[in-house]
C-alpha positions as CSV (number, residue, x, y, z in Angstrom):
1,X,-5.4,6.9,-15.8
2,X,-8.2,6.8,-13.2
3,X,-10.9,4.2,-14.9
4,X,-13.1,2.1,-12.5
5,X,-12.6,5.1,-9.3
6,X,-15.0,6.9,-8.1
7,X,-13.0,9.7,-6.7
8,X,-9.2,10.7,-7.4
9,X,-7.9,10.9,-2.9
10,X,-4.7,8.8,-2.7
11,X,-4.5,7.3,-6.1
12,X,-0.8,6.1,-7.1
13,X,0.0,5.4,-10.8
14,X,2.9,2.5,-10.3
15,X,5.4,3.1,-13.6
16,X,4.1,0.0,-14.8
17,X,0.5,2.5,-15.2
18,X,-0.8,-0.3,-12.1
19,X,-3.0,2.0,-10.2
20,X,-3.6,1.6,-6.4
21,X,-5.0,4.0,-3.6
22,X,-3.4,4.8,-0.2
23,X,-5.3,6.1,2.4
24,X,-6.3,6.5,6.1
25,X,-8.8,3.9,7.3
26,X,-11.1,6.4,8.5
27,X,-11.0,8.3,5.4
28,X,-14.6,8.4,3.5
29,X,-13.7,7.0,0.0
30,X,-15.0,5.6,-3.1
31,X,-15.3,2.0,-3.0
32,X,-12.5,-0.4,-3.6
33,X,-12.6,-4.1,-5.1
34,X,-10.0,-5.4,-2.7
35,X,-8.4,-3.5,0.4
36,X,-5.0,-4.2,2.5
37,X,-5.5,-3.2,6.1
38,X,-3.0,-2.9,7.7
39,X,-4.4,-1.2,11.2
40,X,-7.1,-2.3,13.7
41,X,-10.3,-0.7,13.6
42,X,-13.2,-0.5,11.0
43,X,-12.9,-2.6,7.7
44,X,-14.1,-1.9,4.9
45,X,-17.5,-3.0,3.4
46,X,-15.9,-4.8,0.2
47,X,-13.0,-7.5,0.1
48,X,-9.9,-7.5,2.0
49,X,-7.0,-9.0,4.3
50,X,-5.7,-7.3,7.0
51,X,-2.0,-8.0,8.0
52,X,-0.8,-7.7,11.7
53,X,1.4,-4.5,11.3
54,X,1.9,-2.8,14.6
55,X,2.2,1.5,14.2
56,X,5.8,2.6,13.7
57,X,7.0,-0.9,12.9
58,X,7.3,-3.8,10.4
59,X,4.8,-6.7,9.9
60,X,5.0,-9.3,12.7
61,X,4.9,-12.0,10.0
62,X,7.5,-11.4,6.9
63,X,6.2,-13.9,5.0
64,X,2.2,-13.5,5.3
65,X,2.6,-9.7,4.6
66,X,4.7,-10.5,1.4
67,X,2.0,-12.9,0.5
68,X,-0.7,-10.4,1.2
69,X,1.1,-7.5,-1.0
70,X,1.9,-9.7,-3.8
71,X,-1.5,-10.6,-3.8
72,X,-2.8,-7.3,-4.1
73,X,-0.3,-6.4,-6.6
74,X,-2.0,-9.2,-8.8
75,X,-5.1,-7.8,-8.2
76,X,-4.2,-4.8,-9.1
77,X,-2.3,-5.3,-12.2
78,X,-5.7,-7.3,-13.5
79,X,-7.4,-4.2,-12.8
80,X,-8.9,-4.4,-9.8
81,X,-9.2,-1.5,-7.5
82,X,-7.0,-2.4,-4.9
83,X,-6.1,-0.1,-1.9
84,X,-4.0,-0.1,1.1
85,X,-5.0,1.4,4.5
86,X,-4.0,1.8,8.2
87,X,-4.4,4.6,10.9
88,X,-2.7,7.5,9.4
89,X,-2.2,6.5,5.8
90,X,1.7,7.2,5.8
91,X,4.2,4.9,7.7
92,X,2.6,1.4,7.1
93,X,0.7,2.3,3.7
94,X,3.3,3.9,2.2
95,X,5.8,1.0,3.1
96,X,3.4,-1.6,1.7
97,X,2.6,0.9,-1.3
98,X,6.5,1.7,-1.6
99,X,7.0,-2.8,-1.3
100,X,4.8,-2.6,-4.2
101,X,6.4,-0.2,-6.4
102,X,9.5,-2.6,-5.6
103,X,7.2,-5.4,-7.0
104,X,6.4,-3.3,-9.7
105,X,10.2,-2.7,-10.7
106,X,11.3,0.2,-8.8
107,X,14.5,-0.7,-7.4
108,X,14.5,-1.1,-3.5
109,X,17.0,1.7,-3.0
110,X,14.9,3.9,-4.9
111,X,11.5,2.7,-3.5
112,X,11.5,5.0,-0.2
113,X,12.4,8.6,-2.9
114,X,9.6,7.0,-5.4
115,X,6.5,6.6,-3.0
116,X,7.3,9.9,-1.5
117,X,7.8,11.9,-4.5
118,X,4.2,9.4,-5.6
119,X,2.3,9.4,-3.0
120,X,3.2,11.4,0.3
121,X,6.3,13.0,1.2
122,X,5.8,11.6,4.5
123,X,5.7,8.0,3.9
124,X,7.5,5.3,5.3
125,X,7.9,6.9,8.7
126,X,11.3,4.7,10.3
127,X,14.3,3.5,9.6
128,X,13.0,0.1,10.4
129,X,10.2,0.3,7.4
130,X,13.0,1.6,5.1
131,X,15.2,-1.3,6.4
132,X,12.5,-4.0,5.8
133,X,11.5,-2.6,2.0
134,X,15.4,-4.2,1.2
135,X,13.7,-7.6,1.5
136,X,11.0,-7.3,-0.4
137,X,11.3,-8.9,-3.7
């Protein structure tokens, strides 16, 4: 199901049936009601938080990046079109889409297999984003 998008580019069907998008910031996309950045560099024209989330690494602040992806997750599960975003669209935005699928019921030890099998084989990029998806509840 891909009501309310504009375009189909990095659209995730959660097994709840929550959709979300994933993508690169610099990626020219349909517009979204609420975005997660999770990079420096351009934002987006419509709503969103960006979390500090340094490339190749975890959120500096556990606690505001929970709150920011259970946030979303809301959003998202009331319909809005809710994306997540940083420089490459892999390591960080798959680790907060995979975060997600946790919040969505995917178990954390299967999160990492079900956001690459979902989304991009390629996502979560270190052992330190697979480490920190164990917390997320």
């Amino acid at each position: 199901m891909t009501d309310g998008w504009l375009d189909k580019h990095g659209l995730v069907t959660l097994p709840s049936g929550v959709i979300l998008r994933g993508r690169r910031i610099g990626d020219a996309v349909s517009p979204a009601d609420f975005a997660l950045v999770l990079a420096s560099g351009p934002i987006p024209a419509w709503p969103h938080r960006r979390i500090d989330w340094p490339d190749f690494w975890i959120p500096k602040d556990r606690a505001d990046a929970l709150d920011a992806l259970r946030g979303a997750y809301r959003r998202a599960c009331d319909g809005e079109r809710v994306e997540v975003t940083c420089k490459g669209g892999r390591g960080r935005t798959g680790t907060a889409l995979a975060a997600m699928a946790i919040l969505d019921g995917v178990p954390a030890t299967e999160a990492v297999g079900w956001i690459r099998a979902n989304y991009n084989p390629h996502a979560v990029e270190t052992p330190l984003q697979r480490l920190w998806l164990r917390s997320v509840r």
